[in-house]
C-alpha positions in Angstrom: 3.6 2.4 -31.7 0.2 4.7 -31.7 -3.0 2.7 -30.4 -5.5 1.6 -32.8 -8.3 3.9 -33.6 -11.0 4.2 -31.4 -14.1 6.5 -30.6 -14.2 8.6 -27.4 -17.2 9.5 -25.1 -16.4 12.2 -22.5 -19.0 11.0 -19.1 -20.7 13.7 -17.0 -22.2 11.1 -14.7 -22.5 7.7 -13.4 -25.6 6.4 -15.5 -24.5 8.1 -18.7 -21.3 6.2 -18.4 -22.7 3.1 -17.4 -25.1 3.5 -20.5 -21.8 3.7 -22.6 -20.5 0.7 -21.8 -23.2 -1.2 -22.0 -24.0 0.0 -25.6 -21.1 -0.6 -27.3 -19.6 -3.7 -27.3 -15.7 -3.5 -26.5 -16.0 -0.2 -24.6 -13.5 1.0 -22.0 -13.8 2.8 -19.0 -10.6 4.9 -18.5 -9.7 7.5 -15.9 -6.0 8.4 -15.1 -4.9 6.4 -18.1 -1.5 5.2 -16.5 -2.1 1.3 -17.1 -4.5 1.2 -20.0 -2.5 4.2 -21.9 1.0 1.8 -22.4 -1.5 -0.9 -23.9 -3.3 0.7 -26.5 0.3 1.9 -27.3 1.5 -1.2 -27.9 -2.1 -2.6 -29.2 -2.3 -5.3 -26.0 -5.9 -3.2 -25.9 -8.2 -2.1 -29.1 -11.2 -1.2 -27.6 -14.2 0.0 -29.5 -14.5 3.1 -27.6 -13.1 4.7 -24.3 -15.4 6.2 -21.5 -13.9 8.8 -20.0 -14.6 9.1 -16.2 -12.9 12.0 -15.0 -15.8 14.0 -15.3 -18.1 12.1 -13.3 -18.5 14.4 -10.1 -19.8 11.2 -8.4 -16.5 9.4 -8.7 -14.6 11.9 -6.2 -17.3 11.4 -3.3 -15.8 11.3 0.4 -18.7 9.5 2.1 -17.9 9.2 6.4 -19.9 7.0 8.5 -19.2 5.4 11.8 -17.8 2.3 10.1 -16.4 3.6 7.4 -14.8 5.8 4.7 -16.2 5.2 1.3 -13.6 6.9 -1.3 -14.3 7.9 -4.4 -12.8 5.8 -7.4 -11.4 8.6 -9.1 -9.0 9.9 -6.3 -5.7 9.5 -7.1 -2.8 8.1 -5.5 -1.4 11.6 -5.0 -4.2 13.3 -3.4 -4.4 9.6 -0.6 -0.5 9.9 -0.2 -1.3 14.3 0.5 -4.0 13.6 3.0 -6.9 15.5 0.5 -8.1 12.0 1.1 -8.7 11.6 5.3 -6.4 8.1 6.3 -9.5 6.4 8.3 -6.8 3.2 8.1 -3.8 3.8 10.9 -1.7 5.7 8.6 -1.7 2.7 6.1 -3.1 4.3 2.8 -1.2 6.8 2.5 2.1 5.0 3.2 1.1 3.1 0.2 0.4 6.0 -2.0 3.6 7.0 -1.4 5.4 4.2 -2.6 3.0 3.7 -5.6 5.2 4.4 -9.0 6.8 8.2 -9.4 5.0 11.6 -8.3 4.1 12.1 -11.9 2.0 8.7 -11.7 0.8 9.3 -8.5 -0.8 12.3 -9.7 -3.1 11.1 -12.1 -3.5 7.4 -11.3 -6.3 6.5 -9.5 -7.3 4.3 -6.9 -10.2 3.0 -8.8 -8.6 2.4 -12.3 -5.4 0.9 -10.0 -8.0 -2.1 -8.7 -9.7 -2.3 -11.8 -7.0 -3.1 -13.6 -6.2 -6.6 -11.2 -2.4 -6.2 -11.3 -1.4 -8.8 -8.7 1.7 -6.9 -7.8 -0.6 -3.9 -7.4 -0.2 -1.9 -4.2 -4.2 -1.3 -4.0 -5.3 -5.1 -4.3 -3.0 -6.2 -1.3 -3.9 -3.3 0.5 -8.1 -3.5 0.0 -7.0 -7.4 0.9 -5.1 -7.0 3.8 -8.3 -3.8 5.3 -10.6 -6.3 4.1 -12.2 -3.2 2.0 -15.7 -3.2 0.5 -15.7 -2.6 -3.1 -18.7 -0.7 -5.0 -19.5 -1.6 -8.6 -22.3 0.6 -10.2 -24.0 -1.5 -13.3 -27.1 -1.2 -15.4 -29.0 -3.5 -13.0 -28.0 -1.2 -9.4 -24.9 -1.2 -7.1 -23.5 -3.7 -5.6 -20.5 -4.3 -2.7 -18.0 -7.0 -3.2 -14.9 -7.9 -0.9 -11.1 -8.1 -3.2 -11.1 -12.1 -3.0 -14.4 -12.0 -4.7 -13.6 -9.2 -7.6 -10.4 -10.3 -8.2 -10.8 -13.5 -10.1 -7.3 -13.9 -11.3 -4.4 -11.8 -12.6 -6.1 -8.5 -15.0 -9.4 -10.4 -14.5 -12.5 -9.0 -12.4 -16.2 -9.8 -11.8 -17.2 -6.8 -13.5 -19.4 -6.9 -16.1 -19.1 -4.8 -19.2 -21.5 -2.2 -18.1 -20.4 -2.2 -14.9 -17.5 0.5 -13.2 -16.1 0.1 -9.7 -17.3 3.6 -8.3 -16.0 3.5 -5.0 -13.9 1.8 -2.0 -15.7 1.3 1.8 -12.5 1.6 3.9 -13.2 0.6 7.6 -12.5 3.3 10.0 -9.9 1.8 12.5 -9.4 2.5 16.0 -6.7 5.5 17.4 -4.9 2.1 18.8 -4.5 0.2 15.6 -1.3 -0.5 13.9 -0.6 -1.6 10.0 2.3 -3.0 8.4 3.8 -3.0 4.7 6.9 -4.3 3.1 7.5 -4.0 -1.0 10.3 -6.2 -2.0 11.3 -4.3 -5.7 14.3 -3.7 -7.6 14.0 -0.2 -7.1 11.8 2.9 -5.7 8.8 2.9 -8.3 8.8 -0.2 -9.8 5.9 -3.1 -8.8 6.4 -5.5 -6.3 8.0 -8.8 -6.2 6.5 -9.3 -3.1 4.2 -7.6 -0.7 3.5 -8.5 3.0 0.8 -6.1 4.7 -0.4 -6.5 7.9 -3.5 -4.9 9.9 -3.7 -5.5 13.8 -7.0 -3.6 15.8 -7.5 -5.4 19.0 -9.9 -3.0 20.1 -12.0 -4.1 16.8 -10.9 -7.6 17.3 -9.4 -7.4 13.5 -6.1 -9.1 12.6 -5.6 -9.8 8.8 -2.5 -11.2 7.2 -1.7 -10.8 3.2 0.7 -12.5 1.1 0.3 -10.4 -2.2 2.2 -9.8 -5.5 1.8 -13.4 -6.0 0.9 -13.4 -9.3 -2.9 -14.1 -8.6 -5.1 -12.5 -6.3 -3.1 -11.9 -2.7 -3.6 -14.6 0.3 -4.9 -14.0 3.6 -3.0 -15.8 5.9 -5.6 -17.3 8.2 -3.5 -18.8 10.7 -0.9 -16.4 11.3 -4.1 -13.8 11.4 -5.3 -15.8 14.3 -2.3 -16.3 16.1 -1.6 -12.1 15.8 -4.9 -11.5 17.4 -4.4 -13.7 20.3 -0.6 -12.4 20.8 1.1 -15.6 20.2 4.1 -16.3 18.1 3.8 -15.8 14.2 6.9 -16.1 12.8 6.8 -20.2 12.1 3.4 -19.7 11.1 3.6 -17.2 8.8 6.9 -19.3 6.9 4.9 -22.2 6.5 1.5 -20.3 5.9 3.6 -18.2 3.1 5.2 -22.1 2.1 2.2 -23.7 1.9 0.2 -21.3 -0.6 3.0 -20.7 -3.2 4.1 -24.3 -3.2 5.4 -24.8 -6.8 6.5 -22.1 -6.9 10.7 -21.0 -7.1 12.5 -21.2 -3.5 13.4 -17.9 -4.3 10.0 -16.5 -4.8 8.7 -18.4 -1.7 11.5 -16.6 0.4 11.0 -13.0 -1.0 7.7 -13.8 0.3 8.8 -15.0 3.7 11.1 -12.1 3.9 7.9 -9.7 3.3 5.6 -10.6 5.6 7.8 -11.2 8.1 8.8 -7.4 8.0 5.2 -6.5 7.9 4.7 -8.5 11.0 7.9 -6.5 12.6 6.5 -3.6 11.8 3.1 -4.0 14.0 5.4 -5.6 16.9 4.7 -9.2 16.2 
């Protein structure tokens, strides 16, 4: 199939693609193309008009402060997984990019258009989850910063509005001593998850988060088993009925792929 007909507007900064969106109704912003591309192929999208952001100079900022690394939404997975993009995150981003899809994907997918698009068995969302990441959205009315659990309202649906575009990611800067964890349970190298565990332990920040993602909603933190990580006490029955307790109703299967997940996540940090 061949997408419907649309018009295209090629964006040479923030504002005039902001304006873009917010002028015609139906409008698209698209970057690397990788997930919207397939659906205006098979018409699952027929938007008015696509933005095109890869010409926005503002969108491949590398902003360092003590606190954090605010990334640029058009980066792509390639350039993370290469190290054009500085791992602020204990070697944890770009072990992700490197798992994300084939090389050919990774080199024009972004990081941005990834979390836009809200594809619970995204690497990105469980990731930004899991760093507990700050998200900037550029609108009409300003910028403003917003944590995963809040964007991500459910599967492919986000708080921004239609004149809005997610312009960067704040990263936080961990310590030399801090240690990540990810597991991908899928069928095969490239495909998405069927379940993700990730894992982020900085006792010299006093930071321990646990995520439960490709769940097909926005991931979980698991509070209690973050808790008992920081404090070095045994996780494993936590986690199991943590991980049991939020996908109840769900398949026993499922629930274990999940189990199975974040307990290797957890192996991989020590716990």
């Amino acid at each position: 199939m061949k997408p419907a007909a649309y018009d295209l507007t090629l964006a040479t900064s923030l504002p005039d693609a902001v304006a873009a969106l917010g002028a015609h109704e139906g409008a698209k912003a698209v970057s690397g193309g990788c997930s919207l591309g397939p659906m205006l192929n098979l018409r699952l999208a027929r938007p008015s008009l696509l933005v095109d952001l890869r010409r926005v100079e503002a969108l491949r900022a590398l902003k360092r402060s003590d606190t954090h690394l605010e990334i640029g939404a058009g980066w792509t997975h390639g350039e993370i997984e290469d190290g054009v993009v500085p791992d602020v995150t204990a070697g944890l981003m770009a072990r992700v990019a490197h798992g994300i899809a084939y090389r050919a994907v990774r080199n024009r997918g972004t990081i941005g258009g990834s979390l836009a698009h809200a594809d619970p068995a995204a690497d990105w969302v469980s990731t930004m989850a899991v760093l507990d990441a700050r998200l900037v959205i550029t609108g009409a009315g300003g910028t403003r910063l917003s944590r995963l659990g809040d964007f991500m309202i459910a599967a492919y649906t986000t708080s921004l509005a239609d004149d809005e575009i997610l312009s960067a990611v704040q990263v936080p800067v961990l310590s030399a001593t801090a240690r990540a964890g990810y597991h991908k349970v899928c069928r095969k190298t490239g495909e998405f998850a069927q379940a993700i565990g990730a894992v982020v332990l900085d006792r010299e920040a006093g930071l321990a988060r646990v995520v439960c993602g490709a769940i097909e909603a926005p991931p979980v933190v698991l509070e209690a088993t973050s808790a008992a990580l920081l404090k070095g006490e045994p996780v494993e029955r936590v986690a199991d009925e943590e991980v049991e307790a939020a996908l109840a109703g769900h398949p026993a299967s499922f629930r274990a792929m999940h189990r199975a997940a974040v307990a290797r996540a957890l192996n991989e940090v020590g716990a």
